[in-house]
Steps between C-alpha positions, in 0.01 A plus 500: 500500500194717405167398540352610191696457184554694187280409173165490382305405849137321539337438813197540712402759801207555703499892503313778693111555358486153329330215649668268271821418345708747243756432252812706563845556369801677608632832362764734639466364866121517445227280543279512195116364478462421121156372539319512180211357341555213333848460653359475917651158567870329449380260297352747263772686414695171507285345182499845307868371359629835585526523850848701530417756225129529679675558876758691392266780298131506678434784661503462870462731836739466828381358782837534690860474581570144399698495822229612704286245355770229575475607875134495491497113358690354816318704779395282741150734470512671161362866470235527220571878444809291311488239207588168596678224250319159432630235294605639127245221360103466526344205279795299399520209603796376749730252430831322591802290394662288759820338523710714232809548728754175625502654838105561534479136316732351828327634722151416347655142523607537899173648564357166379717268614487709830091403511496871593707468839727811497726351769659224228583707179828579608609125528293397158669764381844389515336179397331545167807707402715239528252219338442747221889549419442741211411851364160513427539880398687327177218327412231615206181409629352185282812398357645147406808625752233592766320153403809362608542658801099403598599135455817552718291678747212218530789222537611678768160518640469888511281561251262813567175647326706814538757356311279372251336877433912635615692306191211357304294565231233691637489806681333543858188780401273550772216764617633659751176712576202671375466795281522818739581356799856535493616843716703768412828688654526576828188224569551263790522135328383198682579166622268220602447481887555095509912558318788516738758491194427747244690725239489791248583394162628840302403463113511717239103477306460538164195675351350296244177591210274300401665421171811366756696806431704635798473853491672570868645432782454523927594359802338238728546288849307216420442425868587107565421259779765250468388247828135499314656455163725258638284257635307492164537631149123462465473768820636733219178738488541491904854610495463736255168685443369670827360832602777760432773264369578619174639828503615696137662841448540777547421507127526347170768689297400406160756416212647779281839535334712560804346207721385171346472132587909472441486726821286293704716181397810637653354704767670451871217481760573584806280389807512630885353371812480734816351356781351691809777254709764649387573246198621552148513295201642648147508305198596544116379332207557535149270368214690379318567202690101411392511175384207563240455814309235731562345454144493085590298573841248745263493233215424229818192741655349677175442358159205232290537293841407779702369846477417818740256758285609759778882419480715386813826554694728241584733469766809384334660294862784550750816406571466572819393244782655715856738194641585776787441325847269704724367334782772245556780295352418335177097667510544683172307836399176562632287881534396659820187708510608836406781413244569767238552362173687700245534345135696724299728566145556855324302431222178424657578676858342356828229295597511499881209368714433381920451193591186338724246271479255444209212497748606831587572693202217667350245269367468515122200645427485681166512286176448512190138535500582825742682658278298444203200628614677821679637568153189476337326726717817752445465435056853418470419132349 
């Protein structure tokens, strides 16, 4: 599967004689800085309600083989004769839907009922399955037929708050970090030194106006500590939102007549784990098996309850929760240092990133107000 796909490609790139981020695009193999005045930033050429036409026609200089740039992005010391790819968004801010897949919903339920203690979710497991005694991926979220099956559940004395955001009427939204801290391609992505049971959660991101229009499309691991998570849903923002755990990319193919949100709803995502041990974990997912539509989990972020004047992208969830035992019978899925992460379908290519700790990624330490003011010295606001 290639890294980079086809289509009308946005992203972001540190590249050689620039001190600050560029806007780039793709064309014939080529990296292309688009930079212009006026249309410096994502989130600029997001609100100008003609993105695709404005990518697809600026006029724009090479930089470099897109390959080449690839290579560059997951050096362990990158050269800076070379660009560089950062995450394709800069001043939206970063959301997420949780619990939109049955499996991801069970497990979010083991997890809990687990108190975070990786060495009893295979037994709960087989335990909640059995109490449950039904298909959940039937269910329409907030239904009198899901009603029913909430009632069931709480006689039975199994009733979750991931059930209650899984098959009722309210969707899970969360922030799952700041505006431009999330990292890019080939960035390592981190976990919190106190987790000992921890996994990537591949998702497929939606890029979203201002107006709530979704005008594209990328990939994400929305980085997940499930023993944190487990022992509290209020540790959420713990779990969640740390130095280097968001990762996006490698860029936002925006919507056009071939590729459009019908794509992204039956797109198969594929996610691989290679660990420096010698282990290997391979997954598939396919989204249509969401349990909400994509336009719901906008509708539930963006609208008179809620609004972001700079826009947003929204991790739309996973199916995935690794059950894969590493570390002993009945342990589960948990990284190792040095994990390579590869999240991947054709339409949106690859976003593949190393594993360590957050303390050890590289700090964050160019925001908004960074970029703003490098801009503004440069005219291009």
């Amino acid at each position: 599967m290639g890294l980079v796909p086809g289509g009308v490609l946005l992203g972001r790139a540190m590249v050689p004689g620039y001190a600050y981020p560029r806007i780039v695009t793709v064309r014939d193999g080529q990296l292309v800085d688009i930079t212009a005045k006026g249309f410096a930033t994502v989130r600029d050429i997001a609100e100008s309600g003609r993105a695709t036409e404005h990518v697809r026609t600026v006029a724009g200089t090479a930089v470099g083989a897109v390959e080449a740039v690839l290579a560059n992005s997951e050096a362990a010391s990158p050269r800076d004769d070379v660009a560089r790819l950062l995450a394709p968004i800069d001043l939206q801010s970063v959301k997420a839907s949780g619990v939109t897949f049955v499996v991801s919903l069970l497990e979010r339920v083991i997890e809990e009922q687990a108190r975070g203690d990786k060495s009893r979710a295979d037994a709960l497991r087989s335990e909640i399955l059995d109490l449950i005694g039904t298909d959940l991926s039937e269910l329409v979220p907030g239904s009198d037929s899901a009603m029913k099956v909430k009632a069931a559940l709480i006689a039975k004395g199994v009733w979750s708050q991931y059930l209650e955001v899984g098959i009722g009427p309210d969707a899970e939204i969360f922030t799952k970090s700041q505006p431009m801290s999330a990292v890019g391609f080939g960035a390592e992505v981190g976990l919190h030194p106190i987790s000992s049971w921890n996994n990537p959660e591949p998702e497929v991101a939606l890029l979203v106006t201002s107006k709530g229009a979704i005008i594209g499309a990328t990939l994400g691991n929305d980085v997940n500590l499930r023993d944190v998570e487990g022992r509290s849903a209020l540790l959420l923002g713990k779990a969640k939102d740390n130095n280097a755990s968001a990762a996006l990319g490698p860029f936002v193919r925006l919507f056009d007549g071939e590729f459009t949100l019908d794509t992204v709803k039956n797109a198969e995502i594929a996610l691989r784990v290679e660990g420096e041990d010698g282990f290997e974990l391979d997954g598939h997912s396919n989204m249509a098996q969401i349990s909400r539509t994509p336009e719901s989990l906008v509708a539930a972020t963006i609208g008179e309850h809620h609004q972001y004047p700079d826009g947003l992208v929204l991790y739309l969830g996973t199916m995935f929760a690794p059950v894969k035992d590493r570390g002993g019978q009945g342990m589960g899925f948990t990284h190792k240092l040095g994990d390579v992460v590869s999240v991947s379908t054709p339409s949106l290519g690859t976003l593949r990133n190393r594993v360590n700790l957050s303390t050890v990624c590289p700090p964050w330490i160019y925001g908004a107000s960074h970029l703003l003011r490098d801009l503004a010295r440069a005219d291009l606001l």
